[in-house]
C-alpha positions as CSV (number, residue, x, y, z in Angstrom):
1,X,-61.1,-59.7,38.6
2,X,-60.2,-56.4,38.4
3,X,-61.8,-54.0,35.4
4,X,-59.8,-51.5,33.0
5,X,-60.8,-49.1,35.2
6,X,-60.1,-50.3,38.4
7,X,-63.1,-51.6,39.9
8,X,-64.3,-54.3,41.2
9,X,-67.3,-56.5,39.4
10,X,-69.5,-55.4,41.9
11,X,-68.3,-51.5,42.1
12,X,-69.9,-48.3,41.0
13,X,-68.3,-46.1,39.2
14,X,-67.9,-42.8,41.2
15,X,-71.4,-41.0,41.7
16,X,-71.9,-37.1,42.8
17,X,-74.8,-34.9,42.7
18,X,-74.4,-31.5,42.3
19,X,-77.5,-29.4,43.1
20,X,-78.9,-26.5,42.1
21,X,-77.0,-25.9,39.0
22,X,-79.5,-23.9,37.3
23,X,-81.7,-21.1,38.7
24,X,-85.1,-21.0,36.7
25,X,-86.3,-24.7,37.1
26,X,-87.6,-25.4,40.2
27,X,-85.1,-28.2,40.5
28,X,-82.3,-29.2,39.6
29,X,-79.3,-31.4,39.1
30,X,-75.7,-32.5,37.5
31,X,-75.5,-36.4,38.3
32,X,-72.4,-37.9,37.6
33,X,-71.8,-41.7,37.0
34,X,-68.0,-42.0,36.2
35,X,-67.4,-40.0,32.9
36,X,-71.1,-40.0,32.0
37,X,-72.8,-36.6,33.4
38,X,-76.3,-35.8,33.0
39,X,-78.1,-32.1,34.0
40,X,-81.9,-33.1,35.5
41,X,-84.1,-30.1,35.7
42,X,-87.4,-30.0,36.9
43,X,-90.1,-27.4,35.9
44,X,-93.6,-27.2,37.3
45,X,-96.0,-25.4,35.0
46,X,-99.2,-24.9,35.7
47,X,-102.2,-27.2,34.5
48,X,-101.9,-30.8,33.8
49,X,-102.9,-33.0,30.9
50,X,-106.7,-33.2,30.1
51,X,-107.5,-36.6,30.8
52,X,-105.8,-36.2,34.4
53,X,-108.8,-34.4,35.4
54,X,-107.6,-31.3,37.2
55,X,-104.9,-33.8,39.1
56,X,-101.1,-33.0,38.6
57,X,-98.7,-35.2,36.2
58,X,-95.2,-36.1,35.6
59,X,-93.5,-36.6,32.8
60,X,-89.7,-36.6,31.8
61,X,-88.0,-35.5,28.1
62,X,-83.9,-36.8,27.0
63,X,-81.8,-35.8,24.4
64,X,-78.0,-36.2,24.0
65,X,-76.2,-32.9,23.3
66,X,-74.3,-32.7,20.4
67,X,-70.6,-32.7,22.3
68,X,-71.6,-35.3,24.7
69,X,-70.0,-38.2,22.7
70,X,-67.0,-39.0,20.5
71,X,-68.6,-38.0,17.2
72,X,-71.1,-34.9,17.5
73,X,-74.7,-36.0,18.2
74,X,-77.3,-34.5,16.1
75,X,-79.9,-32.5,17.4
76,X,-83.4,-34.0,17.5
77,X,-85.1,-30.5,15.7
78,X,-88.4,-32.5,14.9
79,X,-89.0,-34.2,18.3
80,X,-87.3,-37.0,19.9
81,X,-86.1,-39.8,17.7
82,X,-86.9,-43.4,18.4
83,X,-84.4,-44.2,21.0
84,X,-84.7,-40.6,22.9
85,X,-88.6,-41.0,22.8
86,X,-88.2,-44.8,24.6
87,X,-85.7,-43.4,27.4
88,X,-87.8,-40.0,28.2
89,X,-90.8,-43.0,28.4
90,X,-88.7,-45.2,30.6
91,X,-87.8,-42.0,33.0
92,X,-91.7,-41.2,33.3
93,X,-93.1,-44.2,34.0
94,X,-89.8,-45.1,36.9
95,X,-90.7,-41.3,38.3
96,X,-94.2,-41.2,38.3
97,X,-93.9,-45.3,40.2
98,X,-92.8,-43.4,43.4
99,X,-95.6,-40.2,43.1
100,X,-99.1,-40.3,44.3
101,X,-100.3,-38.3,41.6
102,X,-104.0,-37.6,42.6
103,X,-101.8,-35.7,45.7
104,X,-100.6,-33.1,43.3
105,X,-102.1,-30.1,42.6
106,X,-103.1,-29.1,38.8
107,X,-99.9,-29.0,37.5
108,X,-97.3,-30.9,35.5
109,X,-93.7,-31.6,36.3
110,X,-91.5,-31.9,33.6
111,X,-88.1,-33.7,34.5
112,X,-85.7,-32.6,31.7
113,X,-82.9,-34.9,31.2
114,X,-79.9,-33.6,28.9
115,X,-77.0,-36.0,28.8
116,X,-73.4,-33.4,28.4
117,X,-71.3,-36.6,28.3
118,X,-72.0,-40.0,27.7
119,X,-69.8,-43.2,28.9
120,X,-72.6,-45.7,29.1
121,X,-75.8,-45.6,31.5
122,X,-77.3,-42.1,30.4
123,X,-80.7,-43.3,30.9
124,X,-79.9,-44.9,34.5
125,X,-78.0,-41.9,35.6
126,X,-80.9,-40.0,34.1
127,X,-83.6,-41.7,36.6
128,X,-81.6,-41.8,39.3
129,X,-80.7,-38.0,38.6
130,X,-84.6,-37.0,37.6
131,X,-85.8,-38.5,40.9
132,X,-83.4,-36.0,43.1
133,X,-85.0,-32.7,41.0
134,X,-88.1,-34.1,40.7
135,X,-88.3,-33.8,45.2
136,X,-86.9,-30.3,44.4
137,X,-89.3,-29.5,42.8
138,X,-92.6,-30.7,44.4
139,X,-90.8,-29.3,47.7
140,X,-90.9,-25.7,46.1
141,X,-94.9,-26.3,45.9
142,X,-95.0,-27.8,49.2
143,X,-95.9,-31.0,47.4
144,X,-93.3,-33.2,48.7
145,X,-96.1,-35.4,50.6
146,X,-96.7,-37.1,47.1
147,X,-93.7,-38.8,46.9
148,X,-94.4,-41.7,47.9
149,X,-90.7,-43.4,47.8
150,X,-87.3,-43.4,45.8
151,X,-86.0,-44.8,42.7
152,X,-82.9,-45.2,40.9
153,X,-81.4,-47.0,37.8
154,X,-78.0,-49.3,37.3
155,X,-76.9,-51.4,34.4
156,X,-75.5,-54.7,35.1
157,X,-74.4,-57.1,32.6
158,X,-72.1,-60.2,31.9
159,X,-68.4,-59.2,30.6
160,X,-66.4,-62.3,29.0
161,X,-68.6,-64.2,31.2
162,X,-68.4,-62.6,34.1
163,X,-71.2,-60.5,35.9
164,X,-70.4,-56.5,36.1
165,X,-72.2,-53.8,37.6
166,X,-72.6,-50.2,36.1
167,X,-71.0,-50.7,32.9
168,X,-69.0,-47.9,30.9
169,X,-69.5,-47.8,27.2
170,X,-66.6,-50.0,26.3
171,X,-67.5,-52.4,28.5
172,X,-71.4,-52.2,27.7
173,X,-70.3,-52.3,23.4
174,X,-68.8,-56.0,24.2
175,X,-71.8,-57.3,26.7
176,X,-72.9,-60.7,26.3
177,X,-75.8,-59.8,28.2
178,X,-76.9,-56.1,28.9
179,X,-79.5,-55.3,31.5
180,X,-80.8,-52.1,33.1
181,X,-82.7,-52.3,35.9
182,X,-84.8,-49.7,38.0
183,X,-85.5,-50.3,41.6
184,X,-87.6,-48.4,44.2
185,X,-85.7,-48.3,48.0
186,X,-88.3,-50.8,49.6
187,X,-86.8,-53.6,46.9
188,X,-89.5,-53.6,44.4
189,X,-89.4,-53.6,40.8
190,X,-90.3,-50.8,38.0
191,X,-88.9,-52.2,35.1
192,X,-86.3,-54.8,34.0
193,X,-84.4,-54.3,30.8
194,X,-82.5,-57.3,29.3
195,X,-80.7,-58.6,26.1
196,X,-79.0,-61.3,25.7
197,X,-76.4,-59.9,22.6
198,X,-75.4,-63.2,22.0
199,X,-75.9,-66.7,23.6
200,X,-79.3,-66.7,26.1
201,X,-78.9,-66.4,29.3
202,X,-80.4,-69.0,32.0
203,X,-82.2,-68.2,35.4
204,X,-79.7,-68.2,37.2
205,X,-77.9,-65.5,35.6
206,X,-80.8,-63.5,35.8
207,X,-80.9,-64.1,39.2
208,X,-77.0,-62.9,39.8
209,X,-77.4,-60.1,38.1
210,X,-80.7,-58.7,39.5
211,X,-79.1,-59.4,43.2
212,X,-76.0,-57.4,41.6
213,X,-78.1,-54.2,40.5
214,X,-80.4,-53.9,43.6
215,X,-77.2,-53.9,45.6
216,X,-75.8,-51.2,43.3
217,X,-79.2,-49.3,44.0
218,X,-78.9,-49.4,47.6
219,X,-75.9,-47.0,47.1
220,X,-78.0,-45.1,45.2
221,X,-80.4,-44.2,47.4
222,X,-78.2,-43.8,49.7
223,X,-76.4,-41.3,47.9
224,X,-79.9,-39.6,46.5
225,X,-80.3,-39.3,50.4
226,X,-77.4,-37.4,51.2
227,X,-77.8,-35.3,48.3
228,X,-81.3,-33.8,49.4
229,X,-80.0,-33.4,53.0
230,X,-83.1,-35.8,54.3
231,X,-82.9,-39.0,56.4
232,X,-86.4,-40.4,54.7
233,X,-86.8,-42.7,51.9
234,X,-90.0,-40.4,50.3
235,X,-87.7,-37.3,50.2
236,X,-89.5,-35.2,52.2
């Protein structure tokens, strides 16, 4: 079946990484999946939280700028809200899966992800994204041994019953069952996100739809690849 937008069920949208695209963080990048566009910058300041010892630390922060949707986003002035602080949670923990931390020096790596426009999958584009500054970043510091591996982030989900991977908004609005999914490149899991909106879902849908977001990684990675000009999985 074909999708409003012309895909297939198992199609990503388009996906481009623009580096470099600011000049004070130490990396950075403008990740496109489809019509959603996310900026990842990476800064590296010096000194890491106290109970890491004198051992570097990575940690990620989202927000939604105001224009990035159809009615103005407000600005989070006191700190994230409730679904910003989950996602910048969400992008730590899938970043700091693929770092050897005690292989940093004292410092801490903040991957800032800012979402300009959002058509669904902010917080998959944002991972996917935050891992290709994040290697910029440790590579300016001649850290880059401490990656240990990639990751990246698709939604999948079942569309008037039908599986569908990376969904757009209006398809992700009408799921009957919405799932994110972050993968490392070796085929291991980080973390599985899913809801069934309506009716549960069985095993083997589970099962369809996990085979149908690793696949959708696999591009990824590929793509995070050709980005940083390397031909290794750690980045280096």
């Amino acid at each position: 079946m074909t999708r409003a937008d012309g895909r297939t069920p198992d199609q990503l949208r388009p996906v481009s990484f623009e580096l470099g695209v600011q000049r004070n963080p130490a990396g950075s990048v403008l990740v496109t999946f489809g019509d959603t566009r996310v900026l990842c910058a990476a800064s590296v300041e010096e000194g890491a939280p106290r109970f890491r010892n004198r051992r570097g630390w990575v940690t990620a922060e989202y927000a939604m700028l105001p224009g990035s949707t159809s009615e103005r986003a407000f600005r989070e002035r006191k700190g994230a809200g409730g679904r910003s602080k989950e996602i910048e949670r969400l992008i730590g923990r899938s970043l700091r899966a693929v770092v050897d931390l005690d292989a940093l020096p004292d410092v801490t790596v903040t991957v800032d992800c800012d979402v300009l426009e959002a058509d669904g999958g902010t917080r998959t584009a944002s991972i996917t994204g935050g891992w290709v500054a994040l290697v910029q970043a440790l590579r300016s510091i001649d850290a880059a041994e401490a990656v240990t591996g990639q990751v990246a982030a698709i939604s999948v989900g079942v569309i008037d019953g039908e599986p569908r991977l990376d969904l757009p908004y209006e398809e992700d609005v009408r799921a009957e069952v919405d799932m994110n999914v972050v993968a490392t490149a070796d085929g291991r899991l980080v973390e599985v996100q899913g809801t069934a909106e309506g009716e549960p879902f069985d095993r083997a849908a589970l099962d369809r739809l996990l085979d149908l977001a690793l696949a959708g990684c696999s591009e990824l990675f590929a793509h995070q690849i050709t980005a940083l000009g390397t031909t290794t999985e750690d980045g280096r």
